[in-house]
C-alpha positions as CSV (number, residue, x, y, z in Angstrom):
1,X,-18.7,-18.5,-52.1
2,X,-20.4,-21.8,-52.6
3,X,-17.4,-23.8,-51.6
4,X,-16.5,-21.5,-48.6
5,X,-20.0,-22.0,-47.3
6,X,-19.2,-26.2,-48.1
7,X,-16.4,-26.0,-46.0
8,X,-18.0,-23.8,-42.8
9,X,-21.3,-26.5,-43.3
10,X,-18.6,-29.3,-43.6
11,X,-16.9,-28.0,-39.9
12,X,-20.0,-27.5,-38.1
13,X,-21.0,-30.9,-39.0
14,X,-17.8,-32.2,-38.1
15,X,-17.0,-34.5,-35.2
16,X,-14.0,-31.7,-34.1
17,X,-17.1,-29.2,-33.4
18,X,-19.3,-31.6,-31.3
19,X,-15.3,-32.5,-29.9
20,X,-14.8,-28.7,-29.0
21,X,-18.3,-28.4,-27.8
22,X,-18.2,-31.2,-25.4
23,X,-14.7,-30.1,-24.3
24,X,-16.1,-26.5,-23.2
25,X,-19.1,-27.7,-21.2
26,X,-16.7,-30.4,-19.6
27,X,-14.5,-26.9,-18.9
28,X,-17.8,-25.3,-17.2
29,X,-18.9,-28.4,-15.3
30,X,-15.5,-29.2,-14.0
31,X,-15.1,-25.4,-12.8
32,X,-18.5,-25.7,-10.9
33,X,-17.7,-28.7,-9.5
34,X,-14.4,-28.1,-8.1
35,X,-15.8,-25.1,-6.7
36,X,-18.7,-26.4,-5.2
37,X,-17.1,-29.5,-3.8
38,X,-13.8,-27.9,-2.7
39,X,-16.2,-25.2,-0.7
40,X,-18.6,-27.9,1.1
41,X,-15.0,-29.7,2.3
42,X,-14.1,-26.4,3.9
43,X,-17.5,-26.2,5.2
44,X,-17.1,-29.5,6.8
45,X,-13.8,-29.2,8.4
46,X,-13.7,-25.9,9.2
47,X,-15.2,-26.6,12.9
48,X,-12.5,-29.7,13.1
49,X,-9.0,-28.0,12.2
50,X,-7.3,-24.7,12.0
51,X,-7.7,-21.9,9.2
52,X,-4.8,-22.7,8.0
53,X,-5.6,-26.6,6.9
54,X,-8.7,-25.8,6.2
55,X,-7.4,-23.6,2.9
56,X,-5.0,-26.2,2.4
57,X,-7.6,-28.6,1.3
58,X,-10.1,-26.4,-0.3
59,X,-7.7,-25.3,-3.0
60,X,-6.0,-28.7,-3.1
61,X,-9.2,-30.5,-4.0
62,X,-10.4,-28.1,-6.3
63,X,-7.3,-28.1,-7.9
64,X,-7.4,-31.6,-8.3
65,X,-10.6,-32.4,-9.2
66,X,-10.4,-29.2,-12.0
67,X,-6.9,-31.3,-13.5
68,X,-9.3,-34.8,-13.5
69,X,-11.8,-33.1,-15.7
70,X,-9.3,-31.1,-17.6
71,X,-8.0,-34.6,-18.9
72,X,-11.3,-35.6,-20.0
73,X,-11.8,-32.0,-21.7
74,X,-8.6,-33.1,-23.6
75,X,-9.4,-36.6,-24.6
76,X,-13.1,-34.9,-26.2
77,X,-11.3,-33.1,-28.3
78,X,-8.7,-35.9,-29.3
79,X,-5.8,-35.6,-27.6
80,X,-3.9,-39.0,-27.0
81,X,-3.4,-39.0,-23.6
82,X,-0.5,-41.0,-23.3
83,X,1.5,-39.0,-25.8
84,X,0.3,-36.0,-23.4
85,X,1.6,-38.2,-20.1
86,X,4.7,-38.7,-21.9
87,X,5.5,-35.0,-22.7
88,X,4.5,-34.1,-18.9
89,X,7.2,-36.3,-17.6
90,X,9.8,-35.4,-19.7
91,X,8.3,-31.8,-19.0
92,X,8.4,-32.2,-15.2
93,X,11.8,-33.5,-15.2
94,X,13.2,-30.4,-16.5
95,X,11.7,-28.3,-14.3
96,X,12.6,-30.3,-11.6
97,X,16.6,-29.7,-12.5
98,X,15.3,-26.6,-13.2
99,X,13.7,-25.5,-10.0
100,X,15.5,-27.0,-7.3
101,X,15.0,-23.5,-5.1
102,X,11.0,-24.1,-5.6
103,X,11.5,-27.8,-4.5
104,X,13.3,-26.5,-1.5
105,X,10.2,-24.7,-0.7
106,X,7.8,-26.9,-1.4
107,X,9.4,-29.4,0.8
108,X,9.6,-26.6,3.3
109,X,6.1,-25.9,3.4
110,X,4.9,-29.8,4.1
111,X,7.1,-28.9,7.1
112,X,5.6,-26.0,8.1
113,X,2.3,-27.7,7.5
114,X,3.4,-30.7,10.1
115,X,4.9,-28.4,12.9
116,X,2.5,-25.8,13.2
117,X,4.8,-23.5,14.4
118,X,2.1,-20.6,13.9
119,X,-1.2,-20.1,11.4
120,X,-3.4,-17.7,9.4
121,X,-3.8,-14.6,11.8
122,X,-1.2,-15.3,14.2
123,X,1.4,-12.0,14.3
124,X,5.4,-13.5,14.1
125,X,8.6,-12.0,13.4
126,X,11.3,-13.0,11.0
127,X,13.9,-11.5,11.3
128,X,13.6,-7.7,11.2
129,X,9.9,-8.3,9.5
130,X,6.6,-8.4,11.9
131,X,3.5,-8.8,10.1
132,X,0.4,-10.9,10.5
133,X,0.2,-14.0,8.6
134,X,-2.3,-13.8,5.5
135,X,-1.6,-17.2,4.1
136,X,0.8,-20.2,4.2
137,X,1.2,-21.6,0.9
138,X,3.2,-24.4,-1.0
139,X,6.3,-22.5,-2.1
140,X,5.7,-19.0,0.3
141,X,4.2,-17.3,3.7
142,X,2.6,-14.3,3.1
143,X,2.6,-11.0,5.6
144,X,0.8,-7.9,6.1
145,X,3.2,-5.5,8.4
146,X,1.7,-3.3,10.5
147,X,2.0,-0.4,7.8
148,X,0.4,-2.0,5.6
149,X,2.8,-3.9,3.5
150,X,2.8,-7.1,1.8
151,X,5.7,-9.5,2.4
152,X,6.2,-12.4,0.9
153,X,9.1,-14.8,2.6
154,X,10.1,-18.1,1.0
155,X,9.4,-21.0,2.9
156,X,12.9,-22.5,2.9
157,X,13.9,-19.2,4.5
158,X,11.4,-19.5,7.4
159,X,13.0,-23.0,7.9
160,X,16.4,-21.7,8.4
161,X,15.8,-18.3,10.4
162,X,14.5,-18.1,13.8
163,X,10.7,-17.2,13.4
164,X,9.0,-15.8,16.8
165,X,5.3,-15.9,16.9
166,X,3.8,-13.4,18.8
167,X,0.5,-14.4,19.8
168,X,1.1,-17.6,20.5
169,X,-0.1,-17.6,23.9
170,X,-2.9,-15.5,25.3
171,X,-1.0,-13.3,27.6
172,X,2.3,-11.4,27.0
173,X,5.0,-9.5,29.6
174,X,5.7,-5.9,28.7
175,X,9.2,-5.6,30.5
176,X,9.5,-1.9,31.3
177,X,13.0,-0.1,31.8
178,X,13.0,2.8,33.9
179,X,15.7,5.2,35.9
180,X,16.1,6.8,39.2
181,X,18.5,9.3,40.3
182,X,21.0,7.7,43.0
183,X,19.4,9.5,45.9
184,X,16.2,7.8,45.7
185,X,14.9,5.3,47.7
186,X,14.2,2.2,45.9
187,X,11.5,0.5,48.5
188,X,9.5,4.1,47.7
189,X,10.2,3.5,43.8
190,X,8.8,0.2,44.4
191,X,6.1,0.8,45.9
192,X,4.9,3.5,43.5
193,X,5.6,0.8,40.4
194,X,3.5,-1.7,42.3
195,X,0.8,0.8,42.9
196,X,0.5,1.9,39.3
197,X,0.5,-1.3,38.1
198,X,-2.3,-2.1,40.6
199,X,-4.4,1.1,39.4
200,X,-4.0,0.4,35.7
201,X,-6.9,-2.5,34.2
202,X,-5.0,-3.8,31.6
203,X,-2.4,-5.2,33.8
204,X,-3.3,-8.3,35.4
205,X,-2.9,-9.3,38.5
206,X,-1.9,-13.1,38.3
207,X,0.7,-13.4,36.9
208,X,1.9,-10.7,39.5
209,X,4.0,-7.6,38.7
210,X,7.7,-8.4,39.0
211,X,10.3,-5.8,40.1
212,X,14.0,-6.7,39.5
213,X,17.2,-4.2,40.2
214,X,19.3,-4.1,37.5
215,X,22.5,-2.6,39.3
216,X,23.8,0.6,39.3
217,X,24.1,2.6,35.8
218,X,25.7,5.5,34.8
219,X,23.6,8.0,35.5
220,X,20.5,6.5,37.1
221,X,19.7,3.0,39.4
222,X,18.2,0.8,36.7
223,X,15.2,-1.3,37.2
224,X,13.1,-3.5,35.4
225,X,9.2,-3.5,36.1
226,X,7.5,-6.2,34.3
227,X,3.8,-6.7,34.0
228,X,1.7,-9.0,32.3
229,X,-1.3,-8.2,29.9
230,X,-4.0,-10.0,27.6
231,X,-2.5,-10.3,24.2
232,X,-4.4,-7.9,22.5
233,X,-3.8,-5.2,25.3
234,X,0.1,-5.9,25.0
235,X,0.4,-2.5,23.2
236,X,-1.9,0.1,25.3
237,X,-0.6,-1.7,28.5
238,X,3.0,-0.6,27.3
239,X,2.0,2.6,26.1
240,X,-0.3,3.6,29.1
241,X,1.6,2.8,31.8
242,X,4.9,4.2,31.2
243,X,2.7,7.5,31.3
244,X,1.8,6.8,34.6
245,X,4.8,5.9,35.7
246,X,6.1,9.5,35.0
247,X,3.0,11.2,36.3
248,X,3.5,9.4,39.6
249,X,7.3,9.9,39.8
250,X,6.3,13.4,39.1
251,X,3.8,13.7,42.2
252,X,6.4,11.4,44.5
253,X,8.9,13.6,43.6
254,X,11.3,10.9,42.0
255,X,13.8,12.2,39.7
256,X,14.3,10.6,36.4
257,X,18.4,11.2,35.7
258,X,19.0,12.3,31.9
259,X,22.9,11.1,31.0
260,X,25.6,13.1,32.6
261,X,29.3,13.2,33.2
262,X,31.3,14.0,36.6
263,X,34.8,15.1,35.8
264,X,37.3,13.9,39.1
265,X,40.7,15.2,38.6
266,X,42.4,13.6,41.8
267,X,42.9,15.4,45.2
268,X,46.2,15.9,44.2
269,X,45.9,18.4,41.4
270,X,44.7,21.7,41.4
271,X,41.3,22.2,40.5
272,X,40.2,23.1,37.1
273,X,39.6,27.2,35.9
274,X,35.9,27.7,35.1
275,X,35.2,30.7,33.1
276,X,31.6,31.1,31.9
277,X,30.8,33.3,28.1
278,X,29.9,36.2,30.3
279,X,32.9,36.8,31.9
280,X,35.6,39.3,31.0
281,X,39.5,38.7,31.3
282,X,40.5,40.5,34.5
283,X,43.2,43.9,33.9
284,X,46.7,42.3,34.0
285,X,47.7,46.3,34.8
């Protein structure tokens, strides 16, 4: 007992102990600081650049200044820091042959860092994905769809696909596809568009409505009725005023064609038999 006792005295007055001890509250300091310092930055900047930069640099300098004290946590409790240098390069060079796919991104996400082709909160699609964006980070962007799921798409992949950012701009055109029967007249139709889109107060008025004829379909006379709305009304524009559209069709009296099929067989040939379920072969007596 007496020599287990030596040793335990021995340790704790040891230069490894103070060592450890001074590495731990370099640890505690160096997390407060980073924290502290990396927040006050964000603070700083956050009135001068976009969400998006402004978590860029928070977690970079706290990062950073976490690593510096880190090192010095290292050193107190006798690491030779050039040895460690040493085994980091050779270390980072092996994961660099390693990792060429994270490289890829990384060196993707400095570009989507310099062309700014959308930022935290904006809504884009990629593809067949549309989600808002949570975060763009070195290696990935992440997305919240609009049920609630979490995407995460690689960087390099944003860099090759086409990426469409849908609130880019403060106003959006809901381009509406509707159908008339071919004995309608299509000044009346117009009118009636116009005049719902001049009743309902999401659509604005400048830019104005714009009515186009499509051509002739094959069942109906297809036009296109576009109207323009504040982004975040895009959706109960679209939703609210196809409604009305039928509602006044109905009251107008326009007919809204469903598909349907004329059989011609020439003037030449003899019409076609039509026999319906209900009727009964006629006596061949």
């Amino acid at each position: 007992m007496g020599e287990f006792w030596g040793e335990i005295v021995s340790f704790l007055s040891s230069e490894r102990l103070w060592g450890a001890t001074r590495a731990i509250i370099v640890v505690i300091i160096g997390l407060t600081t980073a924290k502290l310092v990396s927040s006050g930055i964000a603070r700083i900047v956050d009135k001068k650049t976009d969400l998006h930069r402004t978590m860029l640099l928070k977690r970079g300098t706290y990062h950073l200044i976490l690593i510096l004290f880190l090192i010095t946590a290292l050193h107190q409790v006798g690491f030779n820091l050039s040895v460690l240098l040493g085994a980091a390069g050779i270390f980072s060079v092996a994961i660099g042959f390693a990792s060429q796919t994270s490289a890829s991104n990384l060196i993707s996400g400095l570009f989507l860092v310099a062309e700014r082709p959308f930022t935290v909160g904006d809504v884009i699609r990629v593809g067949t994905t549309t989600g808002e964006v949570l975060s763009i980070d070195t290696l990935s962007v992440k997305l919240r769809t609009f049920d609630n799921l979490f995407v995460r798409i690689p960087n390099e992949s944003l860099i090759k696909s086409e990426v469409t950012t849908l609130t880019r701009f403060p106003i959006r055109r809901a381009d509406l596809l509707v159908g008339v029967a071919y004995k309608e007249d299509l000044s009346k139709v117009r009118s009636i568009l116009e005049e719902v889109a001049d009743k309902n107060p999401l659509s604005l008025e400048e830019p104005k409505p714009r009515y186009i004829f499509q051509g002739f379909g094959e069942s109906s006379l297809d036009i296109q009725f576009s109207v323009w709305a504040k982004r975040e009304n895009f959706l109960d524009l679209k939703n609210s005023i196809y409604s009305e559209i039928k509602t006044a069709f109905d009251e107008q009296g326009i007919e809204i064609p469903f598909p349907h099929r004329t059989i011609y067989t020439g003037s030449v040939t003899e019409p076609f038999p039509i026999k319906t379920s209900g009727d009964q072969p006629a006596d061949q007596s």
